[in-house]
C-alpha positions as CSV (number, residue, x, y, z in Angstrom):
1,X,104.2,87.6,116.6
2,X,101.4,85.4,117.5
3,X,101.7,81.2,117.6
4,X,101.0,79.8,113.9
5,X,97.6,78.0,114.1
6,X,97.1,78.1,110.4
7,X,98.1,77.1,106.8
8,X,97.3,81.3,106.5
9,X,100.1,81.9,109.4
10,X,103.1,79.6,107.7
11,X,101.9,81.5,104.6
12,X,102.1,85.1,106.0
13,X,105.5,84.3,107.8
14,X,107.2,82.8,104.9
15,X,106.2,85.9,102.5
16,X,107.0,88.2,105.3
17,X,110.3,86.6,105.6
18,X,111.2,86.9,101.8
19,X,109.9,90.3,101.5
20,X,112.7,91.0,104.2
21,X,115.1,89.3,101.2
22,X,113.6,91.6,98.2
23,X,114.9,94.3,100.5
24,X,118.4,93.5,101.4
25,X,120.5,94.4,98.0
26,X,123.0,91.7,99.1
27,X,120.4,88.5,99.8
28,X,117.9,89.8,96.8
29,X,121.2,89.2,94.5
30,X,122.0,85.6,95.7
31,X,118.2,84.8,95.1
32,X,117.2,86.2,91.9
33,X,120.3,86.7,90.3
34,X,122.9,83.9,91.3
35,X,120.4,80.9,93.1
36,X,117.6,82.3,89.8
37,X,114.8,81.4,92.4
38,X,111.5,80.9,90.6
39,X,109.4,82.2,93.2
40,X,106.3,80.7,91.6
41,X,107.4,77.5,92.2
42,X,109.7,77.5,95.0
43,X,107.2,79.5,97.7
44,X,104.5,76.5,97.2
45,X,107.1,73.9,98.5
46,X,108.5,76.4,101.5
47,X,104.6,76.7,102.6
48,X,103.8,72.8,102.7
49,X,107.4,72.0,103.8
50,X,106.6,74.7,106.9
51,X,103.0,73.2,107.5
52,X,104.6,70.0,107.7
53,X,106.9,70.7,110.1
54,X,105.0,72.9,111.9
55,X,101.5,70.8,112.3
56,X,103.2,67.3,111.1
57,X,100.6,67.8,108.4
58,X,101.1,65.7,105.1
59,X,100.5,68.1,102.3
């Protein structure tokens, strides 16, 4: 993987990484089913909470 130099890259790595979860029976359970994660909402917050971190940007 290449460095994150982007808003694009945090976005790209955090789907990529939750794709991972939508195939793993065991992790897809705990997230939809038990946790009920409204993706909608939650994967706005993982992206600016990443870009913050990441480029100490305010979002």
């Amino acid at each position: 993987m290449r460095d994150l130099e982007s808003g694009e890259d945090i976005e790209l790595l955090v789907n990529s990484f939750y794709a991972s979860i939508e195939e793993n029976d065991v992790l897809n359970h705990i997230f939809n089913n038990i946790a009920k994660v409204d993706w909608e909402h939650h994967l706005p917050k993982i992206y600016d909470f990443w870009q913050t971190l990441v480029f100490h940007k305010v979002v």
